[in-house]
C-alpha positions as CSV (number, residue, x, y, z in Angstrom):
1,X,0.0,0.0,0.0
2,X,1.1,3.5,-1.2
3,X,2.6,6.0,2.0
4,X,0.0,8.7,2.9
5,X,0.5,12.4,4.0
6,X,-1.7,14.3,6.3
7,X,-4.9,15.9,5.2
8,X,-4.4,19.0,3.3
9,X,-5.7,20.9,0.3
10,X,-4.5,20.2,-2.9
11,X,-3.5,23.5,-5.4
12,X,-4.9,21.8,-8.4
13,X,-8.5,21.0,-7.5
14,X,-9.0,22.5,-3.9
15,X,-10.1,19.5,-2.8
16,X,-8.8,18.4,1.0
17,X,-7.0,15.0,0.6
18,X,-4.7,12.8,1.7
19,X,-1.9,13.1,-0.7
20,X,0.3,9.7,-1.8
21,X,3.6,9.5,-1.7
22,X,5.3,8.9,-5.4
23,X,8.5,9.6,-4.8
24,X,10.2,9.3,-1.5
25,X,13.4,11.7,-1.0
26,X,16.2,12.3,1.8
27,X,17.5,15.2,0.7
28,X,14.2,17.2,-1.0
29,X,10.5,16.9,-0.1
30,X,8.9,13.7,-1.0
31,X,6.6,13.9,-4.6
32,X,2.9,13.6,-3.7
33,X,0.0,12.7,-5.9
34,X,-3.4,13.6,-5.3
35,X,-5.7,10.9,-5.2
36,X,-8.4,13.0,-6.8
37,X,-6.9,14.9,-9.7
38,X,-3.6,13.4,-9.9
39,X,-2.0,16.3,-9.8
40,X,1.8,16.2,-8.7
41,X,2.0,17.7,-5.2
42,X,4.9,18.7,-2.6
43,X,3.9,19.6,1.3
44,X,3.7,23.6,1.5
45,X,7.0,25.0,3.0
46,X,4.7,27.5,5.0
47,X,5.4,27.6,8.9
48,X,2.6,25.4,10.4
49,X,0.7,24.9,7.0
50,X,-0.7,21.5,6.6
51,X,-1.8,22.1,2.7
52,X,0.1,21.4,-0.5
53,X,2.4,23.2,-2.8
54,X,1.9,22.4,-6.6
55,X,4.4,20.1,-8.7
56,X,5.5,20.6,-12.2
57,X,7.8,19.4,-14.7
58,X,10.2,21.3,-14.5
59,X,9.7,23.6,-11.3
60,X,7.8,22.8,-8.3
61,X,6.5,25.8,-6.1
62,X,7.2,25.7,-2.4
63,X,4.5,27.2,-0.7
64,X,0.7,26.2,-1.1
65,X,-2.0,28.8,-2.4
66,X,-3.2,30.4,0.7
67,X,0.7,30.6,1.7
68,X,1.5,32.6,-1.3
69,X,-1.7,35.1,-0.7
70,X,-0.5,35.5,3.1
71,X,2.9,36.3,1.9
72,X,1.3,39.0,-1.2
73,X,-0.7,40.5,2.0
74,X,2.1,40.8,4.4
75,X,4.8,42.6,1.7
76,X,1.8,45.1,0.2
77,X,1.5,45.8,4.6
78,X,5.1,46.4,4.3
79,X,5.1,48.7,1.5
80,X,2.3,51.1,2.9
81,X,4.5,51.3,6.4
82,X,7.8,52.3,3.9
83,X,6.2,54.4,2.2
84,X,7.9,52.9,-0.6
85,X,8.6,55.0,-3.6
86,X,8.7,58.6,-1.8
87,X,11.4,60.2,-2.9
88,X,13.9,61.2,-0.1
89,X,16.4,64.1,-0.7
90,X,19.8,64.0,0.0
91,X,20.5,67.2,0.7
Protein backbone atom coordinates (compact mmCIF):
# COMPACT_ATOMS: atom_id res chain seq x y z
CA UNK A 1 0.00 0.00 0.00
CA UNK A 2 1.09 3.53 -1.21
CA UNK A 3 2.55 6.01 2.03
CA UNK A 4 -0.05 8.73 2.93
CA UNK A 5 0.53 12.40 3.95
CA UNK A 6 -1.72 14.29 6.26
CA UNK A 7 -4.88 15.94 5.16
CA UNK A 8 -4.43 19.03 3.33
CA UNK A 9 -5.71 20.93 0.27
CA UNK A 10 -4.51 20.24 -2.94
CA UNK A 11 -3.52 23.46 -5.37
CA UNK A 12 -4.94 21.78 -8.40
CA UNK A 13 -8.49 20.96 -7.54
CA UNK A 14 -8.98 22.55 -3.90
CA UNK A 15 -10.10 19.51 -2.78
CA UNK A 16 -8.84 18.37 0.96
CA UNK A 17 -7.05 14.97 0.61
CA UNK A 18 -4.66 12.78 1.73
CA UNK A 19 -1.90 13.09 -0.68
CA UNK A 20 0.31 9.71 -1.83
CA UNK A 21 3.61 9.54 -1.67
CA UNK A 22 5.26 8.92 -5.37
CA UNK A 23 8.55 9.55 -4.84
CA UNK A 24 10.25 9.27 -1.52
CA UNK A 25 13.39 11.68 -0.99
CA UNK A 26 16.17 12.26 1.75
CA UNK A 27 17.49 15.22 0.67
CA UNK A 28 14.17 17.17 -1.04
CA UNK A 29 10.54 16.87 -0.12
CA UNK A 30 8.89 13.70 -1.02
CA UNK A 31 6.62 13.89 -4.62
CA UNK A 32 2.86 13.58 -3.70
CA UNK A 33 -0.03 12.66 -5.92
CA UNK A 34 -3.44 13.59 -5.26
CA UNK A 35 -5.74 10.95 -5.21
CA UNK A 36 -8.42 13.04 -6.84
CA UNK A 37 -6.87 14.89 -9.75
CA UNK A 38 -3.64 13.42 -9.91
CA UNK A 39 -1.95 16.29 -9.77
CA UNK A 40 1.77 16.24 -8.67
CA UNK A 41 2.03 17.68 -5.21
CA UNK A 42 4.91 18.72 -2.62
CA UNK A 43 3.90 19.57 1.34
CA UNK A 44 3.69 23.58 1.53
CA UNK A 45 7.02 24.99 2.98
CA UNK A 46 4.74 27.51 4.99
CA UNK A 47 5.43 27.63 8.94
CA UNK A 48 2.58 25.43 10.44
CA UNK A 49 0.70 24.94 7.01
CA UNK A 50 -0.73 21.51 6.56
CA UNK A 51 -1.80 22.10 2.66
CA UNK A 52 0.11 21.42 -0.48
CA UNK A 53 2.35 23.24 -2.85
CA UNK A 54 1.86 22.41 -6.57
CA UNK A 55 4.41 20.09 -8.71
CA UNK A 56 5.48 20.56 -12.21
CA UNK A 57 7.85 19.44 -14.69
CA UNK A 58 10.23 21.29 -14.46
CA UNK A 59 9.68 23.58 -11.31
CA UNK A 60 7.78 22.83 -8.27
CA UNK A 61 6.51 25.80 -6.09
CA UNK A 62 7.25 25.68 -2.44
CA UNK A 63 4.51 27.20 -0.65
CA UNK A 64 0.69 26.21 -1.15
CA UNK A 65 -1.99 28.77 -2.43
CA UNK A 66 -3.25 30.43 0.72
CA UNK A 67 0.67 30.61 1.74
CA UNK A 68 1.49 32.58 -1.34
CA UNK A 69 -1.68 35.06 -0.75
CA UNK A 70 -0.46 35.47 3.11
CA UNK A 71 2.93 36.31 1.94
CA UNK A 72 1.29 38.98 -1.20
CA UNK A 73 -0.66 40.49 1.98
CA UNK A 74 2.12 40.80 4.36
CA UNK A 75 4.76 42.62 1.68
CA UNK A 76 1.76 45.12 0.23
CA UNK A 77 1.48 45.78 4.58
CA UNK A 78 5.11 46.37 4.33
CA UNK A 79 5.08 48.66 1.50
CA UNK A 80 2.34 51.07 2.91
CA UNK A 81 4.48 51.32 6.43
CA UNK A 82 7.83 52.26 3.95
CA UNK A 83 6.21 54.41 2.23
CA UNK A 84 7.94 52.88 -0.55
CA UNK A 85 8.65 55.02 -3.57
CA UNK A 86 8.67 58.58 -1.79
CA UNK A 87 11.38 60.20 -2.87
CA UNK A 88 13.91 61.22 -0.06
CA UNK A 89 16.40 64.09 -0.73
CA UNK A 90 19.82 63.95 0.04
CA UNK A 91 20.46 67.17 0.66
Amino acid sequence: MATRKPMGRCPHCEKRVRAVVVEENVVRRDVLRCPKCKGRVLICLGADCKNYAAGGRIYDDNFCPKCIAAAGKAIDSLEIKLHVGDHVDDD
